[in-house]
C-alpha positions in Angstrom: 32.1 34.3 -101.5 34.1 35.7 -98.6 31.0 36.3 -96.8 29.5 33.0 -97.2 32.8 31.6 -95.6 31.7 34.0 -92.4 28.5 33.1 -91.9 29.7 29.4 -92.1 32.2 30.0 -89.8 30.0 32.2 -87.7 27.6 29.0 -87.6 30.0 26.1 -87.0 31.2 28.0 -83.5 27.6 28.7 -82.6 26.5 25.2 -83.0 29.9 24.1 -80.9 29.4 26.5 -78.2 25.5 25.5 -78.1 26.7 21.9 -77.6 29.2 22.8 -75.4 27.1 24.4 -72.7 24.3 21.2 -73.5 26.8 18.6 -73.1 28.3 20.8 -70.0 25.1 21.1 -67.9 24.7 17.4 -68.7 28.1 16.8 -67.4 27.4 17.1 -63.7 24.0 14.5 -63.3 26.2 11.9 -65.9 29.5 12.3 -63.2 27.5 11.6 -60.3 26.0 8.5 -61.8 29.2 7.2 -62.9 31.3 7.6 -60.0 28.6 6.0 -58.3 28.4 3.1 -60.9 32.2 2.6 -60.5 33.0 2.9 -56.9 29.6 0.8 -56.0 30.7 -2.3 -58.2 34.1 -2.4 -57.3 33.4 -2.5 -54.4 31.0 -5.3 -54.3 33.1 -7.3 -56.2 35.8 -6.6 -53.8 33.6 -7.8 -50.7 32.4 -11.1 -53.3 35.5 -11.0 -53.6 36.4 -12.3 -49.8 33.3 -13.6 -49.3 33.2 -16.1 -51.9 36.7 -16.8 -52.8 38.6 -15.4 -56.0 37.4 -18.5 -58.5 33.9 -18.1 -57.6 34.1 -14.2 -57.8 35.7 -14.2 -61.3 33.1 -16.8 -62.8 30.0 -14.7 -61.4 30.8 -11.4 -61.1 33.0 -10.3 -63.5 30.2 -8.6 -65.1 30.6 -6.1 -61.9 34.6 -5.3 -63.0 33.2 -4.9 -66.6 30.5 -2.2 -66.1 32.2 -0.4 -63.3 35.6 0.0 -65.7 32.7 0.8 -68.5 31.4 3.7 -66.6 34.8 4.8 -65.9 35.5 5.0 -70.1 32.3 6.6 -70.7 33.0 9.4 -68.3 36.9 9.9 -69.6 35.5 10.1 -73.4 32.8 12.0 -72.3 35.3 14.9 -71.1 37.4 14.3 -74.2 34.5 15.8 -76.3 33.6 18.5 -73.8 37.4 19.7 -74.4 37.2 19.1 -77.7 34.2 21.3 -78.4 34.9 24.0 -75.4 35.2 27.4 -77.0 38.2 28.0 -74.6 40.8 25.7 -72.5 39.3 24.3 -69.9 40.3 22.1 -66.9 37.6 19.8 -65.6 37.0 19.6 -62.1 34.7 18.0 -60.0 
């Protein structure tokens, strides 16, 4: 019984620290993407923003705010899990 609980143990860290390093080496192609994603919409709907007037830029391209502030969440949640599932504390840095 006591040895079962062991190998279980044993296992669940394995399969963390597995998706750890996964998730890790992922990390760096995902952050590039979305700081991209972010910085390049708001600032086109900044410069819509001038250019077309603030009604105008609202009405069309909101969408733009939206998926710039979405690729901002996905990135924030997507540390959360990478310090959730790091088999020491971590500070992420890029």
């Amino acid at each position: 019984m006591y040895f079962s609980k062991i190998i279980i143990k044993f296992l669940i860290i394995l399969l963390r620290v597995s998706a750890f390093y996964v998730l890790l080496w992922i990390r760096i192609p995902l952050v590039l993407i979305c700081e991209g994603v972010t910085s390049l919409s708001a600032v086109a709907f900044l410069v819509m923003l001038i250019v077309r007037g603030w009604s105008n830029a609202i009405e069309v391209f909101w969408p733009l705010l939206a998926f710039s502030f979405g690729a901002f969440v996905l990135r924030w949640i997507y540390d959360g899990i990478l310090m959730l599932l790091s088999p020491e504390e971590i500070a992420l840095d890029f």
